[in-house]
Backbone as CSV, one residue per row, in Angstrom:
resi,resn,N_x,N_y,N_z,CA_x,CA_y,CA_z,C_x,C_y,C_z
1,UNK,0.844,-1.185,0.000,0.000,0.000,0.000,0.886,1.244,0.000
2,UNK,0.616,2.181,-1.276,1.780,3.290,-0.886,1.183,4.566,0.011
3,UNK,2.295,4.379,0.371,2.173,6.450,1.389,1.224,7.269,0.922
4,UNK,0.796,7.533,1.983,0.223,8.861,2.034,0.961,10.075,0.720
5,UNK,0.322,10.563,-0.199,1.299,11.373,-1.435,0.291,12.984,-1.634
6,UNK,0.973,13.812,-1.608,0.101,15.290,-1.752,1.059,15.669,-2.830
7,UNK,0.567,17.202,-3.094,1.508,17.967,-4.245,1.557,19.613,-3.239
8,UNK,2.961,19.602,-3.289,3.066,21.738,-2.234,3.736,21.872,-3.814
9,UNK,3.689,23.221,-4.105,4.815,23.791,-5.307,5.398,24.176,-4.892
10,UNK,6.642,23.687,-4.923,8.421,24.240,-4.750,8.931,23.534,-5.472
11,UNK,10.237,24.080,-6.071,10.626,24.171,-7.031,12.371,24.531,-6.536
12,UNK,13.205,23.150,-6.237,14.478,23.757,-6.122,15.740,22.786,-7.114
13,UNK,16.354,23.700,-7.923,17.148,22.696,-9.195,18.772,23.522,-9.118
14,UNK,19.511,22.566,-9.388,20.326,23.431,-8.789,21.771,23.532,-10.200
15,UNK,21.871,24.630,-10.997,22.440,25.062,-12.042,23.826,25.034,-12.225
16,UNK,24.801,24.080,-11.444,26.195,24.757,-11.018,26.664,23.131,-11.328
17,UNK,28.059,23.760,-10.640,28.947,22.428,-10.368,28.874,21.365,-9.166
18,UNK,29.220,22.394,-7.949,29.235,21.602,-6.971,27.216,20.945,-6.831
19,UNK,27.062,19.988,-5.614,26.127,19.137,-5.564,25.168,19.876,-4.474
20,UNK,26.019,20.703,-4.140,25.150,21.589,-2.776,24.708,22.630,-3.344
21,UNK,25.400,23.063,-4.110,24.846,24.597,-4.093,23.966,24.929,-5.141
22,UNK,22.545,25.337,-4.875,20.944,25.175,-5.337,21.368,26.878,-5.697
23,UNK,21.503,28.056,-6.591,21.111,29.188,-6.399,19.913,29.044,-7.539
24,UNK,19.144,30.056,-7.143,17.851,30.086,-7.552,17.476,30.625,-9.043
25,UNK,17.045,30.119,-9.993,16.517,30.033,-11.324,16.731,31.485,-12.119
26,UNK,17.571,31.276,-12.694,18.218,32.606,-13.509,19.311,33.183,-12.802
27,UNK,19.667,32.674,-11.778,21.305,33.187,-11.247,22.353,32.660,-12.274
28,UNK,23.483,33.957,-12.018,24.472,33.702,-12.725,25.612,32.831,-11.584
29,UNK,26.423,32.177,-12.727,27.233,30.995,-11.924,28.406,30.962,-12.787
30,UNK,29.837,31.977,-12.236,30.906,31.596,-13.391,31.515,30.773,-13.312
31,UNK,32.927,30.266,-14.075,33.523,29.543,-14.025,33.084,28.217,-13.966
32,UNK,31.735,27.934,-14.670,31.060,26.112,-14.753,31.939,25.617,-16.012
33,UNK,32.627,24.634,-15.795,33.194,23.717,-16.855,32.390,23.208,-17.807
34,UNK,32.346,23.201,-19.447,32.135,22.441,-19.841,31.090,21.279,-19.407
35,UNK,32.174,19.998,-18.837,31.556,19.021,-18.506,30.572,19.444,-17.651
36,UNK,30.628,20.048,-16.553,29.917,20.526,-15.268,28.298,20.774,-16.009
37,UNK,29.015,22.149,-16.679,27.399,22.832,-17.564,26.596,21.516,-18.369
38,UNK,27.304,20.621,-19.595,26.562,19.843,-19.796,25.595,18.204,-18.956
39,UNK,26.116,17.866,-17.257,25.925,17.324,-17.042,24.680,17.814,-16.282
40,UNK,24.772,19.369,-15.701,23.765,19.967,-15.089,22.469,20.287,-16.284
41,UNK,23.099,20.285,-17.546,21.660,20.151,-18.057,20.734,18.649,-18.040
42,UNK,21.782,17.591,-18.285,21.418,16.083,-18.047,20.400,16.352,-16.878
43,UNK,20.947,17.230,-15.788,20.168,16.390,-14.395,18.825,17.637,-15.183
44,UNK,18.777,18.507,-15.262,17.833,19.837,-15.655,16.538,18.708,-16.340
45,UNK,16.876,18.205,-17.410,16.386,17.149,-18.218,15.467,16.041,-17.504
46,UNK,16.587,15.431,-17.033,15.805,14.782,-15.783,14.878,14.914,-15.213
47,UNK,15.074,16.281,-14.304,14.480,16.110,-13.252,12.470,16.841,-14.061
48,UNK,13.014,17.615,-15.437,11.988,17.603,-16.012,11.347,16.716,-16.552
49,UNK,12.126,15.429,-16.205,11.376,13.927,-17.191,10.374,13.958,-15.872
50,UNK,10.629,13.942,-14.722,9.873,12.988,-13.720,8.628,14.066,-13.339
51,UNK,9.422,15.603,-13.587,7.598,16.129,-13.487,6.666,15.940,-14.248
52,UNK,6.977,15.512,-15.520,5.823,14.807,-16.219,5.429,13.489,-16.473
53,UNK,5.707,12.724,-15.453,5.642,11.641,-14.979,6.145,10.337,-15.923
54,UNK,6.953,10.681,-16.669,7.960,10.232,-17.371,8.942,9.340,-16.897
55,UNK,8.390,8.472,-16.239,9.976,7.841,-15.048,10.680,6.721,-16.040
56,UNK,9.975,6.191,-17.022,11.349,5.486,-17.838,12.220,6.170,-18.576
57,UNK,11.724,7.240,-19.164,12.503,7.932,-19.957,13.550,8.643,-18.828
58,UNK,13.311,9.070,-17.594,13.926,9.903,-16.483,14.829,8.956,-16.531
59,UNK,14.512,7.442,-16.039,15.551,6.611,-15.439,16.466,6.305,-16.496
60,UNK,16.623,6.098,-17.386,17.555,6.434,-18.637,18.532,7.342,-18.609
61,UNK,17.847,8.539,-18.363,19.029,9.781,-18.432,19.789,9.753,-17.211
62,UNK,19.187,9.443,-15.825,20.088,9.348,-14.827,20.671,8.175,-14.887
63,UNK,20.910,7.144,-15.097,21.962,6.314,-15.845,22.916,6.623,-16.791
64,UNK,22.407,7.432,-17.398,23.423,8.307,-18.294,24.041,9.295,-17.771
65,UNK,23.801,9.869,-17.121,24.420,10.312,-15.942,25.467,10.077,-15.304
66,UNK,25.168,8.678,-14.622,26.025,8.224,-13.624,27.297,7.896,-14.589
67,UNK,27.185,7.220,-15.965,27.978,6.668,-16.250,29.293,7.766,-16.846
68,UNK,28.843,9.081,-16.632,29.390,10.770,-16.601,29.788,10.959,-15.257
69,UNK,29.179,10.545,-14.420,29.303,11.048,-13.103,28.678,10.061,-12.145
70,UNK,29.366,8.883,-12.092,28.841,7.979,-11.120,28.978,8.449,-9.419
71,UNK,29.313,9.527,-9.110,29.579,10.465,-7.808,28.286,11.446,-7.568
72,UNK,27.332,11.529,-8.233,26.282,12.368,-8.800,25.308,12.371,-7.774
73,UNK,25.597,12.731,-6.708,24.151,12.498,-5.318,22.789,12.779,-6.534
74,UNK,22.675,13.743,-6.888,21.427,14.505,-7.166,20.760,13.119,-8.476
75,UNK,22.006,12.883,-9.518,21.421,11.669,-9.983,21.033,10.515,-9.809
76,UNK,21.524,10.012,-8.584,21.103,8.769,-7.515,19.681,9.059,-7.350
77,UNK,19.555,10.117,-6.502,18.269,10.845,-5.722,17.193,10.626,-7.338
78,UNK,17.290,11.279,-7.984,16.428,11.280,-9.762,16.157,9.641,-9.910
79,UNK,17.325,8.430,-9.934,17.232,7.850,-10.037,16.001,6.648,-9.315
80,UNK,16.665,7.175,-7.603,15.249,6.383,-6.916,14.138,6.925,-7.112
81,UNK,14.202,7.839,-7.669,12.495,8.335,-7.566,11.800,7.648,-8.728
82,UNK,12.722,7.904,-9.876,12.190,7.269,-10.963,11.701,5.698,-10.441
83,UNK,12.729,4.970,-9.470,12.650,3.609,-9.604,11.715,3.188,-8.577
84,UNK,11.128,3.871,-7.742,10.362,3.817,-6.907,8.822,4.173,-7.619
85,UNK,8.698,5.083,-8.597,7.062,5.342,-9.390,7.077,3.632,-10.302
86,UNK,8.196,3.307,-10.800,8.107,2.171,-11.629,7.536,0.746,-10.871
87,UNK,7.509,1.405,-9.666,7.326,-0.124,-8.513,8.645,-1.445,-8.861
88,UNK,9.575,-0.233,-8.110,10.695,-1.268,-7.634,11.542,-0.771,-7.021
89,UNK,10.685,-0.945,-5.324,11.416,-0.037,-4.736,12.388,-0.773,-3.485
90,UNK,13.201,-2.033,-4.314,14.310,-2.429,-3.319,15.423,-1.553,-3.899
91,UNK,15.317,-1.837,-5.529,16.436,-1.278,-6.097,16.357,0.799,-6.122
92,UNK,15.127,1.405,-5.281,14.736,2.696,-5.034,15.654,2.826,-3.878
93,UNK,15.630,2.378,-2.985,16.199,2.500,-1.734,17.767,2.460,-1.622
94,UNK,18.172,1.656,-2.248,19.668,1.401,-2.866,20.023,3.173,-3.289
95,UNK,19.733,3.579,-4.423,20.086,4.405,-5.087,19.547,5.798,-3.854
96,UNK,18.373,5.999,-3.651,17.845,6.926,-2.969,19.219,7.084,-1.652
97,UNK,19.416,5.965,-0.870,20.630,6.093,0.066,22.180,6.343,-0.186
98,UNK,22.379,5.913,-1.569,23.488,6.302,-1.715,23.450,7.715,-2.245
99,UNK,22.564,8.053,-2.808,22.038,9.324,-3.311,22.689,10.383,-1.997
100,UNK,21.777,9.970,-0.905,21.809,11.021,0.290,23.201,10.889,0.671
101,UNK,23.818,9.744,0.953,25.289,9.975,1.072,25.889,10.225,0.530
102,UNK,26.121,10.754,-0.562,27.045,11.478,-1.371,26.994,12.962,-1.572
103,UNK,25.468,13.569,-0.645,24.974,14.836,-0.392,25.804,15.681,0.952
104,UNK,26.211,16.606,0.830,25.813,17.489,1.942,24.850,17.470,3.113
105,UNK,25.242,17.023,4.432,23.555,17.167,4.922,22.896,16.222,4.352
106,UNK,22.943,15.104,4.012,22.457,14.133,3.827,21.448,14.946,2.456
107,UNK,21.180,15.513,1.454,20.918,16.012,0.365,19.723,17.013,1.200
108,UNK,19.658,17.678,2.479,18.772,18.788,2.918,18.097,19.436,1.982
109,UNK,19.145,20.052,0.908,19.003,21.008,0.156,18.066,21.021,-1.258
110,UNK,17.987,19.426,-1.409,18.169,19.053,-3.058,16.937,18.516,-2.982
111,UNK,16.192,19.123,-3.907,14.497,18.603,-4.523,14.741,17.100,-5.349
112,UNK,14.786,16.970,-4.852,14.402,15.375,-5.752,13.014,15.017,-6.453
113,UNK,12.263,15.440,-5.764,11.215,15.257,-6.399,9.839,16.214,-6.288
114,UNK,9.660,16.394,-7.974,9.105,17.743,-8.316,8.024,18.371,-7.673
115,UNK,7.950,19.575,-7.650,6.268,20.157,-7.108,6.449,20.078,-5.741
116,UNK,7.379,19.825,-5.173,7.075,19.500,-3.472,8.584,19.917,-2.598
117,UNK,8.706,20.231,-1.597,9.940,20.057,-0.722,10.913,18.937,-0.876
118,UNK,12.412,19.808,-0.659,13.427,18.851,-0.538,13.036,17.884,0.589
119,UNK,12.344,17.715,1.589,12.351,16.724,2.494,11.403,15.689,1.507
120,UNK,10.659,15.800,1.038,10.101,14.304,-0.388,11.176,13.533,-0.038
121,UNK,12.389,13.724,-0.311,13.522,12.925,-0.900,13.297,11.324,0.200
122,UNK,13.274,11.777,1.348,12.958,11.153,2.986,11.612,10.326,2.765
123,UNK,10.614,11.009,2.411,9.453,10.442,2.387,9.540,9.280,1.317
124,UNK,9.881,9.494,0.039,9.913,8.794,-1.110,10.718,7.028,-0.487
125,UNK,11.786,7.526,0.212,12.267,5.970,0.771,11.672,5.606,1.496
126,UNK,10.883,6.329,2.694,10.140,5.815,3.995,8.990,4.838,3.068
127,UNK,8.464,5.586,1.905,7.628,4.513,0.972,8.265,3.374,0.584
128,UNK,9.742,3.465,0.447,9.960,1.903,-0.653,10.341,1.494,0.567
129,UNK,10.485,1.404,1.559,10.905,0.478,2.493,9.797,0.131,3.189
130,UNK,8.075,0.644,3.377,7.001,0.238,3.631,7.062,-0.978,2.738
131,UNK,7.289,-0.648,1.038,6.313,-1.264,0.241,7.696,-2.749,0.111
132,UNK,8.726,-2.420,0.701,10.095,-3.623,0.538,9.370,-4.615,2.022
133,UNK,8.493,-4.157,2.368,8.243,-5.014,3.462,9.402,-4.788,4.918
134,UNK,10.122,-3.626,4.767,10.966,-3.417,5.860,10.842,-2.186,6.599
135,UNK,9.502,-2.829,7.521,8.682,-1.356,8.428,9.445,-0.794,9.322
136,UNK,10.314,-1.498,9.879,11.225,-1.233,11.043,12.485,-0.421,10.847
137,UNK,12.377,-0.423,9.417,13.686,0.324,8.955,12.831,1.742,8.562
138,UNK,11.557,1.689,7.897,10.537,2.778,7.806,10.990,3.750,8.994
139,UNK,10.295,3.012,9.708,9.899,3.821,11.130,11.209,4.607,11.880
140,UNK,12.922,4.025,11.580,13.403,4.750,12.273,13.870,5.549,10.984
141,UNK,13.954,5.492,9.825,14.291,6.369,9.119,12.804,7.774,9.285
142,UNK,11.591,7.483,9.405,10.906,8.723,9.891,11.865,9.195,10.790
143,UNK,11.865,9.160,11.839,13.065,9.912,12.862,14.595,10.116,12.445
144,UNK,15.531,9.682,11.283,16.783,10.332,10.722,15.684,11.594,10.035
145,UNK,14.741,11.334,9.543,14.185,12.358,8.562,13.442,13.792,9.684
146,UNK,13.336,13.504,10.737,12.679,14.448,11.734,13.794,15.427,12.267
147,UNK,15.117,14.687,12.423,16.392,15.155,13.026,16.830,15.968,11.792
148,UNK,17.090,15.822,10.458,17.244,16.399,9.431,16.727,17.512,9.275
149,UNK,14.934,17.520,9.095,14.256,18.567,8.454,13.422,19.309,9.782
150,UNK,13.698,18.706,11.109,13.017,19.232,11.596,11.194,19.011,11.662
151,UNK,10.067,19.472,11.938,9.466,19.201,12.266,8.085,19.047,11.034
152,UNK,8.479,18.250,10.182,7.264,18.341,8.699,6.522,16.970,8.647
153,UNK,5.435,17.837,8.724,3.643,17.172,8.764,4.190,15.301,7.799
154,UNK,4.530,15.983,6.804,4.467,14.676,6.112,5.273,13.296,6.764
155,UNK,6.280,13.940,7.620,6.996,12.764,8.675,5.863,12.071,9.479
156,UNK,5.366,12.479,9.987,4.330,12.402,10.939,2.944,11.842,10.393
157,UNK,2.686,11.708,9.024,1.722,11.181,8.387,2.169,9.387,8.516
158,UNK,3.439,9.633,7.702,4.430,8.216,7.380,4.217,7.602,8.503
159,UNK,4.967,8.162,9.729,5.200,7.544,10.724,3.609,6.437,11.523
160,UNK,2.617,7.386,11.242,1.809,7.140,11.899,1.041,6.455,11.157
161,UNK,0.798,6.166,9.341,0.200,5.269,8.728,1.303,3.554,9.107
162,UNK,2.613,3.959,9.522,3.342,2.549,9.417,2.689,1.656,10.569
163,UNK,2.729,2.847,12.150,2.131,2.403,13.171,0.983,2.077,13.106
164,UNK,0.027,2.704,12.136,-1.476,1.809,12.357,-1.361,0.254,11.642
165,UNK,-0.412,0.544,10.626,-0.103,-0.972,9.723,0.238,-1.802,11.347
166,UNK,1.068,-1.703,12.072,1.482,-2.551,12.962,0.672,-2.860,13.902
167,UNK,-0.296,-2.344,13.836,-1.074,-1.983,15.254,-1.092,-1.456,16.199
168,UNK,-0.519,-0.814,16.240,0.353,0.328,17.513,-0.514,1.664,17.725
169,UNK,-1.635,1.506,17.817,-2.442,2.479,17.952,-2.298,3.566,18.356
170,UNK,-1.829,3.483,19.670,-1.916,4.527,20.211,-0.423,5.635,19.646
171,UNK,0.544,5.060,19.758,1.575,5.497,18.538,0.868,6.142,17.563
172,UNK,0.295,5.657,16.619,-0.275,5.874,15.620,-1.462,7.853,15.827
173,UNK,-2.031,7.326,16.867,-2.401,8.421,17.491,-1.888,9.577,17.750
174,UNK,-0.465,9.523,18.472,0.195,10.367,18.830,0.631,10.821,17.240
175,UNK,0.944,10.520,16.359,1.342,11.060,15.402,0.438,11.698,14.338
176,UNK,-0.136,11.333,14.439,-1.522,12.339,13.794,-1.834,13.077,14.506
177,UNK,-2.115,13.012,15.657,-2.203,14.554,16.241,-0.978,15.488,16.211
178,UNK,0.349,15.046,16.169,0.951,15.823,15.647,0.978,16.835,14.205
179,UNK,0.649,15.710,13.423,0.490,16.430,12.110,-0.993,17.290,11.537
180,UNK,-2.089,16.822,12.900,-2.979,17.926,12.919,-2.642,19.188,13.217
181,UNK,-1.743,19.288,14.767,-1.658,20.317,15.030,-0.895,20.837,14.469
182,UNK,0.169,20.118,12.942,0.649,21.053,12.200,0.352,21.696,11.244
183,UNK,-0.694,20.597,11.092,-1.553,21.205,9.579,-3.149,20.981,10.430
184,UNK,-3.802,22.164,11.046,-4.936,21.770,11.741,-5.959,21.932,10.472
185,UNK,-6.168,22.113,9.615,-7.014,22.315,8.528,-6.734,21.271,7.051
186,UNK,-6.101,20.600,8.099,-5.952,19.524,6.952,-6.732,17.990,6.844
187,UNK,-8.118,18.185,6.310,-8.803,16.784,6.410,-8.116,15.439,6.855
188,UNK,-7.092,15.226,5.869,-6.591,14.102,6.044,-5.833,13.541,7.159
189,UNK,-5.573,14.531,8.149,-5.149,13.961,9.341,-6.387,13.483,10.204
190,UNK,-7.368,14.054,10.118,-8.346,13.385,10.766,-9.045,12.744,10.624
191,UNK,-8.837,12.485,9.184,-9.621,11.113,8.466,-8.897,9.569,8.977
192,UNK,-7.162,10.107,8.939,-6.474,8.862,9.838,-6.702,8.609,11.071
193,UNK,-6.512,9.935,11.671,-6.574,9.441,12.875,-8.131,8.796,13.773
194,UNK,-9.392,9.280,12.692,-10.567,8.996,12.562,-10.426,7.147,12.941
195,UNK,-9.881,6.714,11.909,-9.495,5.825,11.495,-9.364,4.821,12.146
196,UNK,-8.075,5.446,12.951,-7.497,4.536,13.484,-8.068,4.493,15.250
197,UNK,-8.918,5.165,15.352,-9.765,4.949,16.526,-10.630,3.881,16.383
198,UNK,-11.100,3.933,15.114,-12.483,2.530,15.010,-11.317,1.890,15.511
199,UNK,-10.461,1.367,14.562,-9.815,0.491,14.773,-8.951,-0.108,16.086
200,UNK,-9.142,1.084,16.966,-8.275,0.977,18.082,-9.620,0.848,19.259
201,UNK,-11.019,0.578,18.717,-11.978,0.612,19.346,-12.924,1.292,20.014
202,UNK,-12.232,2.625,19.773,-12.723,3.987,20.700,-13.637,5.071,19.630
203,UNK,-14.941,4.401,19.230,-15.615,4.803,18.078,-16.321,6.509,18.521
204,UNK,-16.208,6.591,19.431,-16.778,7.999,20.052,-15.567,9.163,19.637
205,UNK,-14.599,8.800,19.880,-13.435,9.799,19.709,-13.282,9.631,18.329
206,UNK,-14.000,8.470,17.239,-13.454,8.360,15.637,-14.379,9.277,14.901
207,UNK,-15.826,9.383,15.962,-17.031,9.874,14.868,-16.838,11.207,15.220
208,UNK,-16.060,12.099,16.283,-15.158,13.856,16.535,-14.621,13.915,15.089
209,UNK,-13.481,12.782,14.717,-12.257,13.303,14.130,-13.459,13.244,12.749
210,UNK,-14.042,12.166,12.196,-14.430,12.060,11.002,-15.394,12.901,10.521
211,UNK,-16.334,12.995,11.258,-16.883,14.469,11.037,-16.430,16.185,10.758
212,UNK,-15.268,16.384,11.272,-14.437,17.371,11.421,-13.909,16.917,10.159
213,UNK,-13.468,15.659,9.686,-12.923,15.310,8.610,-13.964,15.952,7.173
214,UNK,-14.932,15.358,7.159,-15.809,15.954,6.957,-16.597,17.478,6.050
215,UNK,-16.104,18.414,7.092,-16.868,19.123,7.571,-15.428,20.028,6.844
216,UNK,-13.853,19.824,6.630,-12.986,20.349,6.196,-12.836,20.015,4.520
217,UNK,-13.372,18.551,4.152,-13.175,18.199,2.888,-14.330,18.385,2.286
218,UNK,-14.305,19.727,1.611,-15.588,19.763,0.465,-16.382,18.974,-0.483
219,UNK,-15.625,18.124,-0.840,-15.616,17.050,-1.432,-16.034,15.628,-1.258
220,UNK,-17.241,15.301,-1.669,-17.950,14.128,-0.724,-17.248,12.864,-1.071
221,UNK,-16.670,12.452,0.792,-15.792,11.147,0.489,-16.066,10.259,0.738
222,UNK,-16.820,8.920,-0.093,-17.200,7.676,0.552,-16.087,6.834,1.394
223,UNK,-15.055,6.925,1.551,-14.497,6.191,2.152,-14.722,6.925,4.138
224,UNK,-15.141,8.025,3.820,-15.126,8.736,5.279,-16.206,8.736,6.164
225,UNK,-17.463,8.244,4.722,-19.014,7.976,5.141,-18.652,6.653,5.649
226,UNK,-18.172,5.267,4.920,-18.132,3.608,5.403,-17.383,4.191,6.423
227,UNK,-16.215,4.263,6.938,-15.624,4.300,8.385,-16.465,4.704,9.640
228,UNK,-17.308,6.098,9.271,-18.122,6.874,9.992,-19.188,5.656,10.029
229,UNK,-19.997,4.936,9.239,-20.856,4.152,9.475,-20.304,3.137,10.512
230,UNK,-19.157,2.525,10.025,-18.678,1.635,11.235,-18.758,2.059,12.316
231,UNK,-18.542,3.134,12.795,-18.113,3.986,13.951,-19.490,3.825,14.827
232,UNK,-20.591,4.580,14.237,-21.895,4.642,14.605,-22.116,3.192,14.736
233,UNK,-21.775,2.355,13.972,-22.203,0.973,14.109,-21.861,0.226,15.873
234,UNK,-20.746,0.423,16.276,-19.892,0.422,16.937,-20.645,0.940,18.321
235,UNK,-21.107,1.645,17.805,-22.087,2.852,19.326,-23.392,2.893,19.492
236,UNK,-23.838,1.664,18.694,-25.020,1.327,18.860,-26.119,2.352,18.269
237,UNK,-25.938,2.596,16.788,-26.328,3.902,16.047,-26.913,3.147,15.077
238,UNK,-28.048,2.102,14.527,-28.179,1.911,13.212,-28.838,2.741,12.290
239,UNK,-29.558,4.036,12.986,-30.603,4.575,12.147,-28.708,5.739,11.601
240,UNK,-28.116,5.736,11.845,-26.826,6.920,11.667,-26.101,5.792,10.511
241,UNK,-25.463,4.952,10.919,-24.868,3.767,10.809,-25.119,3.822,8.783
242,UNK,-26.730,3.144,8.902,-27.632,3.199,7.910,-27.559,4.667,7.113
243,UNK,-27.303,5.187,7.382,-27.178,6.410,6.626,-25.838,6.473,6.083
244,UNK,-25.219,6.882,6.850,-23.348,6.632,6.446,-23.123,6.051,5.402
245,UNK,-23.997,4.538,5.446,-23.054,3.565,4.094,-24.000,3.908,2.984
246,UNK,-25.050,4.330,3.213,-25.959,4.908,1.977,-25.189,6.029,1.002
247,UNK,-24.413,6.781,2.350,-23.506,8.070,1.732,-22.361,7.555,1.075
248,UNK,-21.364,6.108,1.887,-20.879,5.908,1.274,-21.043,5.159,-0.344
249,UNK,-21.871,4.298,-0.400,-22.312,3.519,-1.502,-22.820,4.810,-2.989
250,UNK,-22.901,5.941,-2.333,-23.200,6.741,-3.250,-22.101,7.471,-3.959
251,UNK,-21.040,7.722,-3.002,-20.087,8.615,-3.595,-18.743,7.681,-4.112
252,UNK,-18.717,6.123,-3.573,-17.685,5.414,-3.403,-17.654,3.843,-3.799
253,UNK,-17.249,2.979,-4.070,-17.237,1.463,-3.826,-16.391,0.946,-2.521
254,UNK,-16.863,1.349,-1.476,-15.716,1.362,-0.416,-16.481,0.012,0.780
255,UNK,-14.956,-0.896,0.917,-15.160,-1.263,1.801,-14.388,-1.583,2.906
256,UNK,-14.845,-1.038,4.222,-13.756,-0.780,5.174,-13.197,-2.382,6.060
């Protein structure tokens, strides 16, 4: 099951030689070599293959790349991303890590992947190591990624969809309310953490969050009506219950 995935626009590419240094879109940069200038258009190329969701053609050029610059953090980083949309994300994780070690700051700086924050880069592996079946390595890489970037919602999504996978509820809990109170207007934290109350049995505190869930997403979501029906189900609600999956069956094919 993959991660939790949104879109923020940012936009950081970085025009030079060295691997750190990002200056911002139309800066001047003297003294780029040759090789330097043509390999920074390679990654330029790139990293424009994968915003248009282009990941075979992407993964091509960052291979071509490497074989220019097998030292290339930023082409590693291009590389797992590509190899991680293709669904194959043992050989994502490989590249994505050596990627970051060959970065500054473990690649802080460097967008890897388009439309969104340099911290993606973190999230994108915390996914292939969910989907590699290696949760335990998930879960403490959320925390290298917390120590890194500091305190971002999307850590805290990861962390807390791995813990409901495990059952760890109340874990799971604690981390969605984190990422409510970072993003308090953000449906989707309370649709999880909604969630993971049925599931943790405490249907009174699920039918707060899901409603609020609700009540933030304009957008009518059957998957939020079936949970909410469970919930009511749960609390001895059938005339509510009965309604819910009516809502859901209308907007959704969902079954919880």
């Amino acid at each position: 099951m993959r991660c939790f995935e949104a879109l923020i626009v940012v936009m950081l590419l970085c025009p030079l030689a060295p691997e750190w240094a990002i200056p911002k879109e139309g800066s001047n940069v003297a003294s780029v070599s040759n090789r330097d200038a043509l390999t920074n258009r390679y990654l330029e190329n790139t990293y424009a293959l994968l915003a248009k969701y282009d990941f075979r053609t992407a993964l091509q050029k960052a291979d071509y790349i490497l074989t220019r610059e097998p030292n290339s953090g930023r082409a590693h980083l291009f590389k797992g991303y590509a190899l991680y949309k293709l669904e194959r994300p043992d050989e994502a994780i490989i590249e994505i890590r050596r990627g970051l070690s060959l970065l500054p700051n473990q690649g802080k700086e460097i967008c890897a992947v388009p439309n969104v924050g340099p911290e993606w880069t973190y999230h994108i592996l915390i996914c292939a190591l969910q989907d590699s079946g290696k949760v335990d390595e998930a879960v403490k890489s959320v925390g290298e990624a917390i120590k890194i970037y500091g305190d971002k919602s999307i850590f805290y999504m990861d962390r807390g969809l791995l813990n409901s996978t495990q059952k760890k509820y109340d874990k799971a809990v604690a981390d969605f309310t984190m990422f409510i109170k970072l993003e308090p207007l953000n449906h989707v934290g309370y649709f999880n953490r909604g969630r993971c109350y049925v599931l943790w049995q405490k249907p009174a505190l699920a039918v707060i969050d899901l409603e609020k869930c609700l009540k933030l997403n304009r957008s009518e979501d059957g998957s939020t009506y079936a949970i909410l029906g469970k919930a009511h189900t749960m609390l001895g609600r059938p005339d509510l219950a009965k309604k819910d999956f009516e809502l859901s069956n209308k907007y959704s094919d969902v079954l919880f």
